[in-house]
N, C-alpha and C positions, 0 to 999 in steps of 0.2 A: 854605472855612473848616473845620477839624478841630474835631471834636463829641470835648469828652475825655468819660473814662467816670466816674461819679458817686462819692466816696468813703465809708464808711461814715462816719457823724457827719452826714451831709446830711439833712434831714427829711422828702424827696421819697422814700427809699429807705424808711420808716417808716410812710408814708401807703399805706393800699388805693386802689390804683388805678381811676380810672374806668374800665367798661365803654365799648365803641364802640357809636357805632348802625348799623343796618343802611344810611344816610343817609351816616354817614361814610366806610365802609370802602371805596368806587369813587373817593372824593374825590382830588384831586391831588396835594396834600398829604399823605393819608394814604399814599399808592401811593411817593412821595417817602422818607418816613420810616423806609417799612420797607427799601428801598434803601438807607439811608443805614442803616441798622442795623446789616445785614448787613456794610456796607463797615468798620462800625467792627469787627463781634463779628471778622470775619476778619485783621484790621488788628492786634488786639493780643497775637496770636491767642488765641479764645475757642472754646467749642462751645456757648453758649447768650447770648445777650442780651434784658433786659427794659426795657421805654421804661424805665422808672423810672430805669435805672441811663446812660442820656443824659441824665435830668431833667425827662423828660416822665412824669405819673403818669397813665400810658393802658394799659386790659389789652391788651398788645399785646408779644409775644415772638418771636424767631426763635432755631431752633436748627439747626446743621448740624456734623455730627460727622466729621470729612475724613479721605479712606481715606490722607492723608501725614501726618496726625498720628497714626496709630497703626502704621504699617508698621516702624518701630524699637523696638518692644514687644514684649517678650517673646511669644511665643503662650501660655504658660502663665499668666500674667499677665492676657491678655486674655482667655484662659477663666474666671479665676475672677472676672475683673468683668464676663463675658457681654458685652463691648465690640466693637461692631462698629460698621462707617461708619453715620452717618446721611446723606439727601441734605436740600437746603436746605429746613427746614419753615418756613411761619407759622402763628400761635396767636394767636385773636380771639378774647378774651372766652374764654378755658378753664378748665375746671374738671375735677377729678378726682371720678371718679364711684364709681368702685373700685379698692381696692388691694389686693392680695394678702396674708397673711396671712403670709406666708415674709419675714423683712427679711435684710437684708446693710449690715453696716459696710465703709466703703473712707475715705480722703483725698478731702479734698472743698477746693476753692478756688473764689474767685470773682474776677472782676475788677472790684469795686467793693470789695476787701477785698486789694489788690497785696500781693505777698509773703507771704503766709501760708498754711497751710492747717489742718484737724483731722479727725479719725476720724468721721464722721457715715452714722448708722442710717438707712435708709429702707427703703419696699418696694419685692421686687426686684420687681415688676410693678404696672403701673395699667393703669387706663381712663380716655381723657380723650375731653370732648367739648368743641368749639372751632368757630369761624368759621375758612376760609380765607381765604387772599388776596383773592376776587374776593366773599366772605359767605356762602359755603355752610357749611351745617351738616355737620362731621365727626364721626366715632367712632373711637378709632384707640386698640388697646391695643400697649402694651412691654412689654418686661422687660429686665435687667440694666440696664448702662449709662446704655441711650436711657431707663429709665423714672427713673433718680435725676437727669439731668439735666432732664427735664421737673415733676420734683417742684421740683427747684431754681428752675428758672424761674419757675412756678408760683408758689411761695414767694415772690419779688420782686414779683408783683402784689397781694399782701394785704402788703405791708410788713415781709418772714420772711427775716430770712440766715439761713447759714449756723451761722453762730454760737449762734443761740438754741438747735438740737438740737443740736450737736456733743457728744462726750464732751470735756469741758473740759481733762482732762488729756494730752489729745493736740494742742493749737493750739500751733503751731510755724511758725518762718518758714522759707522754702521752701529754703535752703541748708542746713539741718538738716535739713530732707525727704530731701532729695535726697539727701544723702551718707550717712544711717546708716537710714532706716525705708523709702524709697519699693519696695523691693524683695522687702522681705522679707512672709512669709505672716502673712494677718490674725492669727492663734492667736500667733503669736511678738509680731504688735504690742501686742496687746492683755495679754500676758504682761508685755512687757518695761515696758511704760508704765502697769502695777495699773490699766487701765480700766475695772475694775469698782469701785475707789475714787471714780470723778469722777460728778458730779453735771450732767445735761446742765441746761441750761436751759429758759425758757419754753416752749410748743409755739403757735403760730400756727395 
């Protein structure tokens, strides 16, 4: 049976999500779900998925960032969003402990929010500390890339899109991305589009 992915306006996506217990995460079902996670984040294709966004509201994420989704990118491109492969993570129960003090605006989408995307600030480096797959205690810092997509995921466990930080005057749907901004340098986007006119929203 195909598990669709949750769309914004859903109240699962809004809700902070329950923690797991140390009781649940061997369980069968839990070892099942995160299977089944993975098969969807890869399936639409994604580089991060949060139960909430199946419609399960459990802190429980995977992300894996594939060296063929980014091999047709520019390299310069990928320098300046510090983007490189992740392999398949999971993320029990995480939390960011520290974040770096340096941020970086890029295009941010999500796939409980199809077709769309906007300019959104984060740091370029955290610290997260999380359960694995089998419940062991990790510590694991990023930067660039792997550290905004782990902010993101993050952000879907306490009830946080995209949208609430975005610079509001840059949300665009993603054939307008595509065709006139996804290429060009932050300083021209943020020019061309007055981003210092918009007003982001809430912070979670």
């Amino acid at each position: 049976m195909a598990v669709e992915i949750v769309q914004v306006g859903d109240v699962v996506l809004r809700q902070a999500a329950r923690p797991l217990t140390l009781e649940e995460i061997p369980r069968k079902d839990t070892q099942q779900l995160i299977d089944k996670m993975r098969e969807v984040m890869r399936a639409a294709p994604g580089v991060g998925l949060a139960a909430p966004q199946i419609g399960i509201s459990l802190q429980l994420a995977v992300i894996e960032d594939r060296a063929e989704y980014v091999k047709d990118i520019d390299p310069q491109i990928l320098a300046d969003r510090e983007r490189k492969p992740v392999p398949f993570l999971v993320l029990i129960n995480p939390q960011i402990v520290e974040r770096s003090a340096d941020e970086a605006e890029f295009f941010e989408g999500c796939l409980s929010l199809s077709g769309f995307s906007a300019v959104v600030k984060r740091a370029r480096g955290v610290t997260v500390e999380f359960l694995d797959r089998e419940g062991n205690p990790q510590r694991m810092e990023a930067r660039g890339w792997f550290a905004r997509i782990l902010q993101h995921e993050i952000d879907h466990l306490n009830g946080c899109l995209y949208i609430d930080r975005m610079q509001s005057r840059s949300f665009m749907n993603l054939d307008h991305l595509t065709r006139y901004w996804k290429d060009l340098p932050m300083e021209r986007v943020r020019k061309e589009l007055r981003l210092d006119l918009s007003v982001p929203g809430g912070q979670a």
